[in-house]
N, CA and C atoms as an extended XYZ file, in Angstrom:
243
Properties=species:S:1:pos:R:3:atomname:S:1:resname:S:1:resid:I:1 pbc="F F F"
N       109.952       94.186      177.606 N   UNK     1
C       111.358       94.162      177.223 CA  UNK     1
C       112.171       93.457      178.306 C   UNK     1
N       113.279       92.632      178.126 N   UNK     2
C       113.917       92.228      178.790 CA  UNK     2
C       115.637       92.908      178.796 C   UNK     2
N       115.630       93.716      179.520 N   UNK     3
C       117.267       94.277      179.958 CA  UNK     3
C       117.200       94.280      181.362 C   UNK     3
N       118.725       94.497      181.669 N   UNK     4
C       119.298       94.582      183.159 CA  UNK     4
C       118.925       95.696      183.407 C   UNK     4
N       118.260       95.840      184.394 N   UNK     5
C       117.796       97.338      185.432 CA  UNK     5
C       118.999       97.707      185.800 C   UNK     5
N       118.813       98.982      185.474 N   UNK     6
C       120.121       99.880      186.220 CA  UNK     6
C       119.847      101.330      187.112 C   UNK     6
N       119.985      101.659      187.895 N   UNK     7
C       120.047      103.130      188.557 CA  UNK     7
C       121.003      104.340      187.438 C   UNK     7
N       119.803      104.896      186.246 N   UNK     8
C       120.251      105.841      185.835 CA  UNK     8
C       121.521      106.507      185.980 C   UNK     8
N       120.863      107.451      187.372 N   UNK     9
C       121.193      108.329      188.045 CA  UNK     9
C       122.745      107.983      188.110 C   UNK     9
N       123.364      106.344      188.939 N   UNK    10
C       124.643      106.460      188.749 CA  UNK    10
C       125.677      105.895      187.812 C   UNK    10
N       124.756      107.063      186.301 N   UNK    11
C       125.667      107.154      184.869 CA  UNK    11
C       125.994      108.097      185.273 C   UNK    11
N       127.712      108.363      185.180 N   UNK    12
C       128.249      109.221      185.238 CA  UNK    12
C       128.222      110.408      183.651 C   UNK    12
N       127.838      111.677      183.984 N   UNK    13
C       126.755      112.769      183.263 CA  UNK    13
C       125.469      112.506      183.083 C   UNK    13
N       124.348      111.528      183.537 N   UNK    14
C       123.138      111.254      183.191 CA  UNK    14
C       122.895      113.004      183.688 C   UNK    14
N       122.713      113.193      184.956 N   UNK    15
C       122.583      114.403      185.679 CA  UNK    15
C       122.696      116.019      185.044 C   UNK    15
N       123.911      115.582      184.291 N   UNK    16
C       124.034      117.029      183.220 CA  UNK    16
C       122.774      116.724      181.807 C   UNK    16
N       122.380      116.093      181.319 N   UNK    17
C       121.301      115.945      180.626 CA  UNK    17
C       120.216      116.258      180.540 C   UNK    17
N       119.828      117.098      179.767 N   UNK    18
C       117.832      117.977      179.633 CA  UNK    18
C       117.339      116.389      179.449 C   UNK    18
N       116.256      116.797      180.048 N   UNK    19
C       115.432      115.634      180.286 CA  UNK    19
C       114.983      115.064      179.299 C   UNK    19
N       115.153      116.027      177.849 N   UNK    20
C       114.257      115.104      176.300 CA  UNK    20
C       115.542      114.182      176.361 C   UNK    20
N       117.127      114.763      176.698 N   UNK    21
C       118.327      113.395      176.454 CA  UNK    21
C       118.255      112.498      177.408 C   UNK    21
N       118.103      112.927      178.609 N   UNK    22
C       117.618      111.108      179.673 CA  UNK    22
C       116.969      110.280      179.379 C   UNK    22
N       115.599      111.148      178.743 N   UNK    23
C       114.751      109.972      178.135 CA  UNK    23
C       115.187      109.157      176.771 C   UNK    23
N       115.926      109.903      175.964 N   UNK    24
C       116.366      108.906      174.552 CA  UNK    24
C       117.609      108.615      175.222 C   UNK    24
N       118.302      108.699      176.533 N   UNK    25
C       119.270      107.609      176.633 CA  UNK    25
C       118.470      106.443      177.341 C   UNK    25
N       117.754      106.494      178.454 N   UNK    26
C       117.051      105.663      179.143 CA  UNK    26
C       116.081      104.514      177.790 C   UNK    26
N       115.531      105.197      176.884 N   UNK    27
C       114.751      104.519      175.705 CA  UNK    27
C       115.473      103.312      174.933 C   UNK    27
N       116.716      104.151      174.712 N   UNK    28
C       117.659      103.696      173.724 CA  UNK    28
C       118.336      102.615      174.443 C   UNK    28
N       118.799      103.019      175.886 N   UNK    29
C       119.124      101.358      176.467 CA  UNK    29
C       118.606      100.409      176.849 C   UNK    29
N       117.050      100.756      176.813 N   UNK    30
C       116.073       99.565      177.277 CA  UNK    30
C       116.109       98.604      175.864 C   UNK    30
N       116.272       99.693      174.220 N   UNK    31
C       115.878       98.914      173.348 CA  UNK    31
C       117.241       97.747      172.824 C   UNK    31
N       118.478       98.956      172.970 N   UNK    32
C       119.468       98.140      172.645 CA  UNK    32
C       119.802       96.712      173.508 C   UNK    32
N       119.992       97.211      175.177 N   UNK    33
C       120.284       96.115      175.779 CA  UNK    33
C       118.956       94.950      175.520 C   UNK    33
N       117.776       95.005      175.447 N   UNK    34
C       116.427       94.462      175.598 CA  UNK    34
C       117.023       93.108      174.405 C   UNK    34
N       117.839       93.573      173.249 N   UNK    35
C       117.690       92.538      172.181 CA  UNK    35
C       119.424       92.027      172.095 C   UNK    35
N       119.595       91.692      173.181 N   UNK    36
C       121.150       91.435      173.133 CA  UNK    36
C       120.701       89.754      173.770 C   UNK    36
N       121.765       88.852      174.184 N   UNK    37
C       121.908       87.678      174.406 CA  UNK    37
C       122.355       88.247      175.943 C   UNK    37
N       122.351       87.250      176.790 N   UNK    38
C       122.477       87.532      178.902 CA  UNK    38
C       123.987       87.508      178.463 C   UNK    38
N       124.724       86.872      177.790 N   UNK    39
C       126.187       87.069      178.209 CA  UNK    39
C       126.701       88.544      177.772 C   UNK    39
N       125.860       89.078      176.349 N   UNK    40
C       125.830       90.244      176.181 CA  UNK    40
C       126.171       91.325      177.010 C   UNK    40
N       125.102       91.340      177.603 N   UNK    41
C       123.927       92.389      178.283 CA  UNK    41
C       124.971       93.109      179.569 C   UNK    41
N       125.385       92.064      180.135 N   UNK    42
C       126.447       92.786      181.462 CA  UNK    42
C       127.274       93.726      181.352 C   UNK    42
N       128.056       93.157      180.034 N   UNK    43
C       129.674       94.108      179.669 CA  UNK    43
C       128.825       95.379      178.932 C   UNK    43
N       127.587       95.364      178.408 N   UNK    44
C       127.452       96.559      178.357 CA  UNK    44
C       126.557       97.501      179.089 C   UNK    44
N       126.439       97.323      179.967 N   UNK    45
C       125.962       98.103      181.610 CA  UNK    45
C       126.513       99.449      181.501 C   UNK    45
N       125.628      100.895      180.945 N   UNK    46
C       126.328      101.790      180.620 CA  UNK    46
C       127.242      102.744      181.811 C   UNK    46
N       128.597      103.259      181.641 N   UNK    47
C       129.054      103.946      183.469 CA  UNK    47
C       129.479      105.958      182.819 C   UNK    47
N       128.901      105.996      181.431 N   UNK    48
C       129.417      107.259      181.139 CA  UNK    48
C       128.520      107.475      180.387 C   UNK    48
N       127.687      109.099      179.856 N   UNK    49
C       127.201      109.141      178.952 CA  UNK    49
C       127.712      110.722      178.597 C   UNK    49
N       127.121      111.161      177.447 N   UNK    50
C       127.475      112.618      177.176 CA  UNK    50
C       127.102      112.835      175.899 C   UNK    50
N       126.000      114.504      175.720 N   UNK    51
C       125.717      114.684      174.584 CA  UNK    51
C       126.348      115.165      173.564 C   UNK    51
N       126.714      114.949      172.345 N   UNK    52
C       127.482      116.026      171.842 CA  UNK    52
C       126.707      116.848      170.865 C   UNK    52
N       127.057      117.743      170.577 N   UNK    53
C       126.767      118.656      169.462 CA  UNK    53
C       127.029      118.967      168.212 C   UNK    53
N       126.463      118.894      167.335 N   UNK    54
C       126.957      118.233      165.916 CA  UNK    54
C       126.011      120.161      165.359 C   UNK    54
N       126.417      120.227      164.263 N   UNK    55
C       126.227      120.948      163.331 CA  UNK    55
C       125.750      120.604      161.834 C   UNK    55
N       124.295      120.260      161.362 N   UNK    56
C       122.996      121.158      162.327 CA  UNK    56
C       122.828      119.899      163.508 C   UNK    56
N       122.087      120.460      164.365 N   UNK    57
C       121.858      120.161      165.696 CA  UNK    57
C       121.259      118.640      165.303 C   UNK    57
N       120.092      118.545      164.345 N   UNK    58
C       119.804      116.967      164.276 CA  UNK    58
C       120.461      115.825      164.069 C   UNK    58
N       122.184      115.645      163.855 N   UNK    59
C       122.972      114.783      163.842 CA  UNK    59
C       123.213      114.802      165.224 C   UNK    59
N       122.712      115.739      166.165 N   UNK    60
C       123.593      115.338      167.968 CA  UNK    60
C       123.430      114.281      168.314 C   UNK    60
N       123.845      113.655      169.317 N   UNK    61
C       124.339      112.251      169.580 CA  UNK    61
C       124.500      111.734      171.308 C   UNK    61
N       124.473      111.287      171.917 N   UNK    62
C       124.816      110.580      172.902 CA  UNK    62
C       125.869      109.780      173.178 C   UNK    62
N       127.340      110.027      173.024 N   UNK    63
C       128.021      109.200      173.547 CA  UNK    63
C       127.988      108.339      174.914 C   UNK    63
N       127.669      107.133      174.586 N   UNK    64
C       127.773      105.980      175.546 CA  UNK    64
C       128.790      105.710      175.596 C   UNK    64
N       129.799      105.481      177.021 N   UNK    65
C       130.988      104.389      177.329 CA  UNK    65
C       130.145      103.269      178.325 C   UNK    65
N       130.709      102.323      178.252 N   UNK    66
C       130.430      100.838      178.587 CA  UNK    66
C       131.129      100.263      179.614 C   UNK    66
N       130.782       99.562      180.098 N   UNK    67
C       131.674       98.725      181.295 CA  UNK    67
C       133.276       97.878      180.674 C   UNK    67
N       132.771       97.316      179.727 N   UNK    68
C       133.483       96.641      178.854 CA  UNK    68
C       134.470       97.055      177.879 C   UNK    68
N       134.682       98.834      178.337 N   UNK    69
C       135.551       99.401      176.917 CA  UNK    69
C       135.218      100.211      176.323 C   UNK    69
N       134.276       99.736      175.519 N   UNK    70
C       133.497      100.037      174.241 CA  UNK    70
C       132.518      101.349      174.617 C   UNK    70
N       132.326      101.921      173.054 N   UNK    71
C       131.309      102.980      173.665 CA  UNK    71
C       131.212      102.743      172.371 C   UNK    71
N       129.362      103.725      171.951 N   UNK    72
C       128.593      103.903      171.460 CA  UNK    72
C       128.146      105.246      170.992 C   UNK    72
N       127.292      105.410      169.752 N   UNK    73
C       126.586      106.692      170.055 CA  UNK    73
C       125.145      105.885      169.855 C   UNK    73
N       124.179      106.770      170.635 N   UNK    74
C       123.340      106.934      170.527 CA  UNK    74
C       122.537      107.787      170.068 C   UNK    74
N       121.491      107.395      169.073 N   UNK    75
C       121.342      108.531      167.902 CA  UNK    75
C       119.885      109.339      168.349 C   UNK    75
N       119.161      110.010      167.624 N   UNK    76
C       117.963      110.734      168.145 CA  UNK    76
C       117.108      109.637      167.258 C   UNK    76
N       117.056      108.940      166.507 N   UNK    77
C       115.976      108.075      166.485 CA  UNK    77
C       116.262      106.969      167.102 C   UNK    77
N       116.951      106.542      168.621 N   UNK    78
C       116.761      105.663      169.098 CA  UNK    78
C       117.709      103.890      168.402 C   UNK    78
N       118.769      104.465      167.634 N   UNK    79
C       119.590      103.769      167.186 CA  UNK    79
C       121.298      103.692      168.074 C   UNK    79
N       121.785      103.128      167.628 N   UNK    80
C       123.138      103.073      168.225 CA  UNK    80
C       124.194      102.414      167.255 C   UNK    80
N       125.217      102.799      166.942 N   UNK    81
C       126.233      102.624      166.349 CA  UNK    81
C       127.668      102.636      166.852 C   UNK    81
């Protein structure tokens, strides 16, 4: 895969995250950023994340914020919207 390496760790909430959500955020940004274009790829360098809780639990989500503004969710099959 080709994405920008980043130091997890300084996403602000990576740290509050059970480790099954580090790994589908860490997954999910290798796949999303991996298929973007280089001018892409920078502005979305993730600086916030956070899980939320949905009702039933299998809609929960990952809110991503972005360098660029924008935020995301990130879904449990590894999607983003």
């Amino acid at each position: 895969m080709n994405y920008i390496e980043i130091n997890f760790s300084n996403v602000k909430g990576f740290d509050n995250l059970s480790k099954e959500q580090q790994n589908l955020f860490i997954e999910t940004y290798k796949i999303h950023n991996s298929i973007v274009g280089s001018d892409y790829k920078e502005g979305w360098a993730p600086i916030k994340v956070a899980w939320v809780k949905e009702k039933p639990s299998k809609y929960s989500y990952l809110k991503v914020d972005f360098k660029n503004g924008q935020w995301l969710h990130y879904t449990q099959k590894k999607e983003w919207h």
